[in-house]
C-alpha angles and dihedrals in degrees: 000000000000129000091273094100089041082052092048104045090055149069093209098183087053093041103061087216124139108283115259096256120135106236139219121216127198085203109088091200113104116248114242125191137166104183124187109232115195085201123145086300121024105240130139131251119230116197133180118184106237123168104344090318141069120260099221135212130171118208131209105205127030113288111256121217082193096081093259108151118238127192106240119191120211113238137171127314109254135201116271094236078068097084090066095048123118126151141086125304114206134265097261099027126111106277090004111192135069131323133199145158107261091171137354141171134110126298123204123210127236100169125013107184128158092262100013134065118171107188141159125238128207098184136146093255110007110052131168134024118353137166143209110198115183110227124239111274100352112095103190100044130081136148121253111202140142115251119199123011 
């Protein structure tokens, strides 16, 4: 997807986010944030680094480590400085309200399909095998849920 709709949706010098730049990282484990957005709707982001940017999911309802399925809507790319964002974005400003870590650690793929990713997550709070499956007809939706113990 790129950084291009994460550039047009903000005002980055108002905004006070992490600039659209694809990154470059010395480390070879995989960034993995979930980050809690009291946006207009709480709701929590789910990013995977990918490619020198972040995939991107927001989540409705908390993430569950107990196999319970959660939609999870595709959203933007986003930079990779953004796993380590939290702070307040602005009244005004393209998901305006707070911003903070809620889990973060590395993920390692398994099985990266079009509509399918298997993945494995060592996080602070979600650990082991987890998948994102895109749901029929519906580009922007998948669900997000632990398989196995």
């Amino acid at each position: 997807m790129g950084l291009e709709k994460y550039k047009q949706k903000r005002d980055l010098e108002k905004s006070h986010e992490p600039k659209a730049e694809v990154g470059q990282k010395k480390d070879k484990n995989l960034t993995y944030v979930v980050q809690k957005h009291h946006a207009q709707n709480l709701h929590y982001d789910l990013r995977l680094e990918h490619e020198g940017v972040l995939w991107s999911w927001a989540v409705p309802k908390k993430p569950s480590d107990s196999g319970i399925k959660r939609l999870a809507i595709r959203t933007e790319d986003h930079p990779l400085d953004y796993a380590g964002f939290e702070g307040e974005i602005p009244k005004g400003h393209y998901g305006a309200g707070r911003v903070k870590i809620w889990d973060k650690g590395f993920w390692e793929p398994e099985d990266i399909k079009k509509n399918k990713i298997v993945f494995k997550i060592k996080g602070d709070r979600l650990n082991g095998k987890f998948v994102l499956i895109n749901l029929k007809d519906q580009e922007k939706n998948w669900l997000f849920f632990k398989v196995g113990d």
